[in-house]
C-alpha positions in Angstrom: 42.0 -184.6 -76.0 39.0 -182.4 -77.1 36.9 -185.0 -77.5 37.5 -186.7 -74.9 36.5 -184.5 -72.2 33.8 -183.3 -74.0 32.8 -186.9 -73.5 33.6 -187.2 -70.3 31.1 -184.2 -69.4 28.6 -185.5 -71.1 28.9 -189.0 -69.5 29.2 -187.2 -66.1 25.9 -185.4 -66.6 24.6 -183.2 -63.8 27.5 -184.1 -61.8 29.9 -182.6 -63.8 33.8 -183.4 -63.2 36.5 -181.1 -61.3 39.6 -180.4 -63.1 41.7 -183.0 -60.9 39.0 -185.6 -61.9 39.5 -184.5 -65.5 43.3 -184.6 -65.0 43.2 -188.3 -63.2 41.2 -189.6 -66.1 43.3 -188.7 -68.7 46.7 -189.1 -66.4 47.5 -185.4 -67.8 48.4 -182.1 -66.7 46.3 -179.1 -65.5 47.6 -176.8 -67.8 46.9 -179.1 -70.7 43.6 -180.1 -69.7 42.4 -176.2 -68.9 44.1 -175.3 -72.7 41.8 -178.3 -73.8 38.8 -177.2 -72.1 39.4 -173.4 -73.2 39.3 -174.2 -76.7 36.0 -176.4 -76.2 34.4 -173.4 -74.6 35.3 -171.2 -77.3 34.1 -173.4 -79.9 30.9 -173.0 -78.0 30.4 -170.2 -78.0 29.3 -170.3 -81.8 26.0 -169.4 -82.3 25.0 -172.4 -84.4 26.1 -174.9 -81.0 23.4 -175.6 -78.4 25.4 -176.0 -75.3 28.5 -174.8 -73.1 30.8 -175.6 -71.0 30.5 -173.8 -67.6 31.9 -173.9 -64.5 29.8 -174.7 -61.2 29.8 -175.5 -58.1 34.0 -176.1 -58.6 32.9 -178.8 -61.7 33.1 -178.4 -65.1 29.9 -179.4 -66.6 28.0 -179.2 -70.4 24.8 -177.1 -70.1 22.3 -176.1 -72.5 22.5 -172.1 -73.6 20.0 -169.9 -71.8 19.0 -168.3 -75.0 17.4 -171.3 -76.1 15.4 -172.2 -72.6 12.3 -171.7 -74.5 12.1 -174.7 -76.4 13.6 -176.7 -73.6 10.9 -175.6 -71.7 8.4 -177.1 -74.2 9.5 -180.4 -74.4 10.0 -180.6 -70.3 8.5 -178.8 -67.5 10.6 -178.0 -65.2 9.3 -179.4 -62.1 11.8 -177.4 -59.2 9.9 -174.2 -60.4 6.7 -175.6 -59.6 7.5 -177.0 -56.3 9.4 -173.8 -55.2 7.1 -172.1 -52.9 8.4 -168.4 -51.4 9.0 -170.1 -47.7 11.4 -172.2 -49.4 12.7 -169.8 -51.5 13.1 -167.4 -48.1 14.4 -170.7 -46.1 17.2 -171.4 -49.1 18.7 -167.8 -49.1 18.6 -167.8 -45.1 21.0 -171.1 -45.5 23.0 -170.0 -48.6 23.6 -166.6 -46.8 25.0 -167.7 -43.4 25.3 -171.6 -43.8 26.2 -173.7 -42.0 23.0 -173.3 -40.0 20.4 -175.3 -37.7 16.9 -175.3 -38.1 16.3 -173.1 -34.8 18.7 -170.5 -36.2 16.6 -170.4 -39.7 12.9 -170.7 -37.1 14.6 -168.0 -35.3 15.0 -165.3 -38.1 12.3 -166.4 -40.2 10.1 -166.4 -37.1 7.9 -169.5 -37.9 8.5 -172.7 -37.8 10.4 -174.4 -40.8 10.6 -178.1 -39.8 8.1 -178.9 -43.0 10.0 -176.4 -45.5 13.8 -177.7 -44.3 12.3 -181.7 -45.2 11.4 -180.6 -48.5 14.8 -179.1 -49.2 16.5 -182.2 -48.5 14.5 -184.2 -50.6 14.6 -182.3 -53.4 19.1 -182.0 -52.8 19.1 -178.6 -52.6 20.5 -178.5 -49.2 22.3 -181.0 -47.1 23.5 -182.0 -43.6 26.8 -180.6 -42.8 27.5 -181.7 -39.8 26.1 -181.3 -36.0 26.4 -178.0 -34.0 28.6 -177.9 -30.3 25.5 -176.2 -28.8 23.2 -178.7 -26.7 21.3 -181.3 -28.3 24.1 -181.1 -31.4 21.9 -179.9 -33.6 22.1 -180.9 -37.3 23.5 -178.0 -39.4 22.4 -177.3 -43.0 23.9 -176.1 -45.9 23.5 -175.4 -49.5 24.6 -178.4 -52.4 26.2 -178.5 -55.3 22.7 -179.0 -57.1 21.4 -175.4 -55.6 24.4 -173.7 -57.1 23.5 -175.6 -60.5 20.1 -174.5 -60.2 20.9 -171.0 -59.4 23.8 -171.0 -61.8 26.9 -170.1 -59.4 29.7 -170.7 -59.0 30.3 -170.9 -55.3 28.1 -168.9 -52.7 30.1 -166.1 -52.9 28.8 -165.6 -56.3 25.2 -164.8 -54.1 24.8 -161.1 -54.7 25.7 -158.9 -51.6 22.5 -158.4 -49.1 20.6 -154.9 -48.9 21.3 -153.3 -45.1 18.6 -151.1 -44.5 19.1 -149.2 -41.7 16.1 -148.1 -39.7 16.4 -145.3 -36.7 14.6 -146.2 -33.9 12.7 -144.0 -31.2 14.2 -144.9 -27.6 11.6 -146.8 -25.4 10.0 -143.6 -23.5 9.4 -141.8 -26.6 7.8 -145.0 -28.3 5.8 -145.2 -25.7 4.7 -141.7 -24.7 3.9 -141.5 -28.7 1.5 -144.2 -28.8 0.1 -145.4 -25.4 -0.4 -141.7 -23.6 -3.1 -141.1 -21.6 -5.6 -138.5 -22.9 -6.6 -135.8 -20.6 
């Protein structure tokens, strides 16, 4: 049964397969697929193998071992990296964070417009319509894929690490105001 899935991951590629998928496949049970898939991981996990099994994005999928990225990274570039910028980067965690989410929203706390940045996203399938918003116009609201969890090798979102609250203390209005606009005598 080993060898099955482990060809049934590598046939499924990027997609990966969940466990049901795993467990429809080989008209089995869960217990005995997850055994089978245990035992694959372990024998992994030998230093002399050059992948894993790893769980993403709810799918089981093979991936290559990060201690040997180097070399992968010779024989391919890796083209997201590039193409990255740090508006999408800021636009990606402001929809992983608090998705699902329409553009305005993400406009409204980035402050600029990210019509241009939001296009790019979709087209490269790292986020994805998830349905329209009640508010007017039914606005489209976005939301993180499968393939960002991949890239950013989670899980789920709730795998994102907790956000930093930094509290600031504010002067009231009159204060603020008397500080910096007062009239010299």
């Amino acid at each position: 049964m080993k060898a099955v899935i482990e060809g049934l991951l590598f046939v499924s590629g990027d997609e990966g397969l969940t466990i049901e998928e795993i467990c429809n496949v080989l008209d089995s049970n869960i217990d005995d697929i997850k055994a089978s898939i245990k035992e694959l991981y372990n024998d992994y996990q030998s230093k002399d193998r050059g992948i894993s099994i790893e769980f993403l994005g709810n799918h089981y999928k093979l991936t290559t071992k990060p201690e040997h990225k180097n070399y992968y990274q010779k024989l391919v570039q890796d083209e997201q990296n590039k193409n990255l910028s740090d508006s999408a980067l800021e636009v990606l965690s402001i929809i992983a964070y608090n998705e699902p989410l329409s553009r305005a929203n993400v406009d409204e706390i980035r402050g600029v417009n990210s019509s241009y940045v939001i296009r790019k996203l979709l087209l490269n399938g790292l986020i994805e319509d998830k349905g329209r918003s009640e508010a007017p116009g039914r606005p489209i609201l976005y939301g993180v894929t499968p393939k960002f969890l991949d890239y950013f090798g989670l899980g789920s979102t709730s795998d994102l690490p907790p956000l930093e609250v930094h509290e600031t203390t504010s002067n009231n209005d009159e204060n603020l105001f008397n500080t910096k606009y007062k009239e010299k005598n």
